[in-house]
N, C-alpha and C positions, 0 to 999 in steps of 0.2 A: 504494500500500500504506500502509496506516494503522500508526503506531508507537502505543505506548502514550502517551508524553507528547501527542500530536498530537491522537489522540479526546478522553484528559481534558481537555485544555485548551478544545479546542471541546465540547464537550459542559458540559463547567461556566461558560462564559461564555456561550453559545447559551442556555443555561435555567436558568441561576443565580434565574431570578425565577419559576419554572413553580411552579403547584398542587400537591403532593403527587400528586394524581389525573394532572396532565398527568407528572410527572414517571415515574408507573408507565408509562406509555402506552409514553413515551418509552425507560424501560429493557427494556419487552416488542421494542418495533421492534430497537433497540439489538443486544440478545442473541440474535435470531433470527437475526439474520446468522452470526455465530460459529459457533452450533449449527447449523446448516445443514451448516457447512463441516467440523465432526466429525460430522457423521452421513453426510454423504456420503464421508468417509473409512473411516468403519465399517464402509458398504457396499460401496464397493471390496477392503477386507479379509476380505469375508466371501463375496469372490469367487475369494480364494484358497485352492489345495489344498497345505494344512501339508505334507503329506507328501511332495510334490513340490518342496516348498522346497530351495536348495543354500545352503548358506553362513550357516545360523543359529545364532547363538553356540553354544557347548556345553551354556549354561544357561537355553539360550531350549527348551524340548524342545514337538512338536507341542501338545500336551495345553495348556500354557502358553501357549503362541499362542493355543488356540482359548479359552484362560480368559480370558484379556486382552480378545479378540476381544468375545466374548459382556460384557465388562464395559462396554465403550467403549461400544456398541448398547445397554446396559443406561443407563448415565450420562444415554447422551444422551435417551431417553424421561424419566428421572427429571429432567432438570433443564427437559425442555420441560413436565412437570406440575409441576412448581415454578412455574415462570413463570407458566401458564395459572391455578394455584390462585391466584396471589397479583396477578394483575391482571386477573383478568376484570370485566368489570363488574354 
């Protein structure tokens, strides 16, 4: 498992000398992993029936689960067109 100080540190000294260009390549590789791993959380949550849920806070109410839900699923398309806008070649 990767901590934060551990990628930065290898990552800034692995390519402290890269291109701008290689640098993008590198942060598309980089950040696909991440998002990968909230989108496939997304979709296990949107494998759940709110209503059948037991034991959700009093101010978590279904409606708000499935807003959150639909937001997470929302994020993660929006930040994978982020990425693809800003380092395609």
């Amino acid at each position: 498992m990767f901590t934060y100080e551990s990628v930065y540190e290898e990552l800034r000294s692995g390519y402290q000398s890269a291109s701008p260009e290689q640098r993008l390549s590198i942060l598309k590789h980089e950040l696909l992993r991440p998002i990968h791993t909230v989108e496939a959380v997304a979709a296990v949550l949107d494998l759940i029936d709110v209503d059948a849920l037991a034991g959700l806070p009093e101010n978590l109410t279904p409606e708000a689960f499935d807003c959150w839900r639909g937001r997470l699923a929302g994020s993660v398309k929006e930040m994978k067109e982020i990425l693809d806008a800003l380092t395609l070649d």
